[in-house]
N, C-alpha and C positions, 0 to 999 in steps of 0.2 A: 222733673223731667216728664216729659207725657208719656203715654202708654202707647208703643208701638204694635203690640197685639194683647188682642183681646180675648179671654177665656171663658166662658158660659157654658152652661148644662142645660139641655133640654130634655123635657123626657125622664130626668133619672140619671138614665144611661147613655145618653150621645154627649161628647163632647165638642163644642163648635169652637175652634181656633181661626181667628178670624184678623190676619194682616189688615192693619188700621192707622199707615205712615199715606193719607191722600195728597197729601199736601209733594211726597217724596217719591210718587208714584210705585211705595211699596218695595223701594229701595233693598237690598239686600245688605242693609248698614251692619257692622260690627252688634250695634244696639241689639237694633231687629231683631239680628239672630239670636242673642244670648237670648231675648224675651222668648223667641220662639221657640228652642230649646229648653228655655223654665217651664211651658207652656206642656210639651209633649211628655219633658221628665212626670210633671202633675199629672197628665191623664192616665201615663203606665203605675202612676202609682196610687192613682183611685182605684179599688176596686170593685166600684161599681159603674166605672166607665164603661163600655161593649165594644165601644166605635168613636172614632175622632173625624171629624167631618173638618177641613182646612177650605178655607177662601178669604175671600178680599173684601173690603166694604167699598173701595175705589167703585165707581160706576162702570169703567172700562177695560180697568186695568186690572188682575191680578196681583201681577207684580212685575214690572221695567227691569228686575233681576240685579245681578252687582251692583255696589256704589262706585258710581265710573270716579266722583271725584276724587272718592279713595285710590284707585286704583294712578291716578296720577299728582296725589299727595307726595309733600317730599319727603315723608317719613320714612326710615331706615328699610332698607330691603328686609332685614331681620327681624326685623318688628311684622312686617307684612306678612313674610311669612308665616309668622308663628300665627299668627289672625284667622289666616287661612283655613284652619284647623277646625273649624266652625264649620263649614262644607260638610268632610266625610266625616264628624263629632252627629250631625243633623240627620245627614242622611241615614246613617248606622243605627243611629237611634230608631229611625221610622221605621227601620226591616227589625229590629228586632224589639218593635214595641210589645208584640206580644196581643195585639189590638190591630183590627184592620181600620186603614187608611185610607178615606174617600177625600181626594181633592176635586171641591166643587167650583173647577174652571169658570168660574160668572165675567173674566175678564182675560185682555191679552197675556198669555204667559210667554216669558221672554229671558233669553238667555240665561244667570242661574236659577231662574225659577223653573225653566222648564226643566231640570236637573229634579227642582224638590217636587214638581207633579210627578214625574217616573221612580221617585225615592216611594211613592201610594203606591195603595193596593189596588185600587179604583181612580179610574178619571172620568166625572161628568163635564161634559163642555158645552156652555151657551153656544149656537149656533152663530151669533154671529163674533164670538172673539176668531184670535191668531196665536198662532206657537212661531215660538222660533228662534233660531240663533244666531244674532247679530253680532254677534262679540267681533267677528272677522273685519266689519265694516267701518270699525274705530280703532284697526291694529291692535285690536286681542284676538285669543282664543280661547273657547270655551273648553280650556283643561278638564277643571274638576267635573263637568258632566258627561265628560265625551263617556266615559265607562260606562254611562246609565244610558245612555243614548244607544250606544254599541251593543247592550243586554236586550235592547227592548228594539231594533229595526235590522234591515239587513243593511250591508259595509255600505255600499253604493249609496244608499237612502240616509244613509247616518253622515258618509261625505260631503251628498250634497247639502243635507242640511247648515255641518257646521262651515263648508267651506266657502257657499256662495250667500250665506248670511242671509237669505229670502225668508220672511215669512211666510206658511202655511194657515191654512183655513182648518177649521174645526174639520170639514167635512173630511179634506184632505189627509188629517192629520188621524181622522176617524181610516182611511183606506189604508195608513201604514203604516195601522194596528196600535199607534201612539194614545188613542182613548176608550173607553167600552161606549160610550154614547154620545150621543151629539142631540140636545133638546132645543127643541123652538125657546127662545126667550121667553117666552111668559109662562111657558110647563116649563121651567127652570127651576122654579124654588122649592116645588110641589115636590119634580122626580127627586129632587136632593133628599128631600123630608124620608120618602116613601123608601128611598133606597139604603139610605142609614136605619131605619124601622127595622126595613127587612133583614138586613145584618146583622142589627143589634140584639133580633127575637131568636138569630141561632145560638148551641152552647156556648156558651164565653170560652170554657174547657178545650172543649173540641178544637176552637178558634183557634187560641192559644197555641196547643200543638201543632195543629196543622200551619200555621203561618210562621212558630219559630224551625217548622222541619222546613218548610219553604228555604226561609232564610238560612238554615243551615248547609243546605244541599245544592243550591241552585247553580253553585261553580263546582260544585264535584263531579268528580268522574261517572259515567253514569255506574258501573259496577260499585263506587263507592258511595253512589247515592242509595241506589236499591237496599244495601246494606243497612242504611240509616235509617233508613224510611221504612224497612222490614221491621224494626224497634221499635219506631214511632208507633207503625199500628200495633203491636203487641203490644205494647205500651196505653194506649187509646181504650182494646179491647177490654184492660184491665178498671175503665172508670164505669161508675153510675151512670154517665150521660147517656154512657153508649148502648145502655138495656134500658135506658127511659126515652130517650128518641127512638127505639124499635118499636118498643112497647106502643108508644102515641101511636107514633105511626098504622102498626097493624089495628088499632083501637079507632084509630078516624077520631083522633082526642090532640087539642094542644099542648105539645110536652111541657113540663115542670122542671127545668136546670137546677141541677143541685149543685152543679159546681164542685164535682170530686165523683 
């Protein structure tokens, strides 16, 4: 069977997870996903990953998102369902990898993919792809992402996206807060490089906690959030990181991560 995504280190510590079905336009096949989920278990469980950098090798595409032929397979309703479970198995995973998540948009992201760009911590976008959700346009809908759609825009903006199935432009998508950047094409590959760098050279430590308090807190009440998050940083106060990045800092010196 071929390899539908692809896994490499660069650096050490960046890991580059790289959708590699061209031919499928990145399909969101049963396969895929199990490879892509083999793919992020492996970098939460290197520890000397920092950062996972996710994109396409497609020229255009990210990812086309569901396999529509699945979806109108005449394999058992119950079977499908259970299939299903590959979505919030993926997404869950990326919130609490424990590792920050830059999806490097180099291509169209499209219905459930745009689901697994909002599952990141980070979205850089070629200037000249599209997002969007078409699912409505072939009598679906975009269930499994509406949640992450609805965390990340307001109700109105998040409607019309899934309801009138139009795609968006980078830039667009850059005004309703859907990306942190929008780069020219050919400062594409570079800002990717420089932005995984720059996250990778903070504490792993610090990261760590701070993105699994993120992910702990982010549907709690906000009195039950403070609460948690009041831990987190007593908790934080208690590493080495945290008097070795003061220390650099006040010194005008590169800090030294010890990782504890």
């Amino acid at each position: 069977m071929p390899q539908l995504v692809r896994y490499e280190i660069e650096g050490d510590d960046i890991a580059v997870v790289t959708l590699d079905s061209p031919a499928t336009r990145n399909a969101l096949s049963d396969e895929l996903l199990d490879e892509l989920i083999g793919a992020f278990e492996r970098a939460k469980a290197d520890v000397s990953v920092r950062v996972v950098v996710l994109t396409s090798s497609h020229e255009r595409i990210f990812s086309a998102g569901g396999d529509l032929k699945a979806f109108a397979s005449e394999t058992p309703t119950i079977v499908k369902y259970a299939g299903l479970d590959r979505f919030p198995r993926l997404y869950q995973l990326i919130g609490g990898l424990g590792k920050p998540v830059i999806c490097a948009a180099n291509g169209d992201v499209l219905a459930g993919a745009f689901g697994l760009a909002l599952a990141c911590d980070l979205i850089l976008a070629k200037e000249s792809v599209h997002f969007g959700c078409p699912e409505i346009n072939v009598g679906v809908f975009p269930f499994m992402i509406s949640a992450l759609i609805y965390r990340n825009v307001g109700r109105f903006t998040a409607n019309e996206l899934m309801m009138l199935g139009d795609r968006i432009t980078a830039v667009e998508a850059r005004e309703y807060g859907l990306v942190n950047r929008v780069v020219p094409d050919d400062q594409f590959n570079e800002t990717v490089r420089v932005w995984a760098r720059r996250v990778a050279d903070k504490s792993p430590l610090l990261m760590k906690l701070g993105k699994d308090a993120i992910n702990a807190t982010r549907d709690m009440s906000l009195p039950d959030a403070l609460t948690s998050l009041q831990s987190q940083l007593a908790l934080a106060f208690t590493t080495e990181d945290v008097v070795e990045g003061v220390t650099a800092f006040r010194k005008k010196r590169s800090p030294a991560w010890k990782m504890r």
